[in-house]
N, C-alpha and C positions, 0 to 999 in steps of 0.2 A: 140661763147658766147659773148652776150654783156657786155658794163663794168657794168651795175646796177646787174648782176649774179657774178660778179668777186667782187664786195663790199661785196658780203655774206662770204667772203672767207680772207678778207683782212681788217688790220686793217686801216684805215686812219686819216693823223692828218695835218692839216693846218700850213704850214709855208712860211716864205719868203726868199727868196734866199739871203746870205747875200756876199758871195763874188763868183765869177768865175774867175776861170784860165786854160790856157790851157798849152799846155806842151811845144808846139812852132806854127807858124802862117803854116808849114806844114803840119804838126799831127792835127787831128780834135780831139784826148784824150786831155783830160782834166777834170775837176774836180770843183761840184759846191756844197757851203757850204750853207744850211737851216738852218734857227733858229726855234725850234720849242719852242712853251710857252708850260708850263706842270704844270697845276696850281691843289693846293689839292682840296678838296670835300667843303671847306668851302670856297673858294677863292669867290664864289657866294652869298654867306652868307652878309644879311643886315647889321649885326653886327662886320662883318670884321673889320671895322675902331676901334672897341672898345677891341678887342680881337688880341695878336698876334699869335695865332696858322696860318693865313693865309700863306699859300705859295704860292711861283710864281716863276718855274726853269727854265732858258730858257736852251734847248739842242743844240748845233748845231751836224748837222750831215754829214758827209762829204760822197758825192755822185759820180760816175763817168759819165763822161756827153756820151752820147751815139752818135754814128755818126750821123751828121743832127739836132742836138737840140741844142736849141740856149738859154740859159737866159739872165735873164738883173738883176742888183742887185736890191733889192727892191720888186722885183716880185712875187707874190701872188702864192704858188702850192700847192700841196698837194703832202704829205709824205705817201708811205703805204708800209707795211710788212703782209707777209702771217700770218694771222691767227691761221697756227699748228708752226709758228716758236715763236709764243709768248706763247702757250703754252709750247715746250721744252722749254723757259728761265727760266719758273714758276718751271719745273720742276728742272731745275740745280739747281736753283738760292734758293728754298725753300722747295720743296718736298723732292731732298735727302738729305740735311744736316737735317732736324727734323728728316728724318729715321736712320742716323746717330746716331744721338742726341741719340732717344730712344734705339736701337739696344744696342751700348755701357752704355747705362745706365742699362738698363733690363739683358741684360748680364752680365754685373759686378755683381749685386746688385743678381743675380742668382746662380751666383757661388762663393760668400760670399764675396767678396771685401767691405772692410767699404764703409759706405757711402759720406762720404769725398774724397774719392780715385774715387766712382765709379760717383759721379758728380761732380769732374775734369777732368777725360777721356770723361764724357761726354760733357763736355762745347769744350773740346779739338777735338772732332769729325768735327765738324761741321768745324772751324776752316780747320781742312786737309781740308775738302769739299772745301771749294773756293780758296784754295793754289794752289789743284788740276784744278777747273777751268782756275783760273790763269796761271798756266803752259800753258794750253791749250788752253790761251785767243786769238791767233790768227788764230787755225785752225776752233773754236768756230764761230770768227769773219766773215769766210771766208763764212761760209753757212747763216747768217742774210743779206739779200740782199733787200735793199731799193727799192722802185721804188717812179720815182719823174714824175707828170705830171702838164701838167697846170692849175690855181683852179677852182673850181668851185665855190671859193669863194666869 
């Protein structure tokens, strides 16, 4: 499979390496950090300068350098993540806490809970939802697996 088949699959986003380090001048592991810009929908927008809705967030994202790859700071790569793993994030991150959300509202509000009571369990729902992420922010962490190559920018 060539890479132009592997981009159907993967998302990509352009950044530059902003620091490397390695762990010692034996060990080839080490570790290199990308800034990626993540700019809103209007950041392109003529009007920007007049309006502050515009945004512009830079990420960095910390990558492990693989045996034989070499950066330099400064340097132009691209960042990409599989495709179904940015779908499960949609899904953590926003799918189940609104089924949350409704679930505990419709059920309260079903089995006669006033409605004050039945949306504050329900603002509360959502809430557990990313508590529980959080607990499990590292095994979560473990399966988002970066890949960094050099740009094509």
């Amino acid at each position: 499979m060539n890479r132009n088949d592997s981009k159907v699959n993967r998302i990509y986003h352009k950044g530059v390496v902003v620091s490397v380090t390695r762990s010692s001048a034996e060990s080839p592991v080490g570790e290199v950090v990308v800034a990626i810009v993540s700019q809103s929908a209007c950041a392109n927008c003529r009007a920007k300068t007049m309006c502050s809705m515009s945004e512009q967030n830079e990420k960095l994202i910390p990558l492990p350098i693989k045996a034989g790859e070499s950066w330099l700071e400064g340097e132009e790569v691209e960042v990409s993540l599989r495709a179904s793993l940015s779908y499960k994030a949609v899904i953590l991150m926003y799918v189940m806490p609104l089924i949350a959300l409704l679930a505990v509202l419709f059920g309260m509000t079903y089995t006669g809970a006033s409605e004050l009571l039945s949306g504050l369990a329900a603002l509360l729902a959502p809430m557990i939802c990313y508590f529980i992420v959080w607990l499990f922010r590292d095994r979560i962490q473990k399966s988002y697996i970066f890949s960094i190559e050099k740009g094509d920018c």
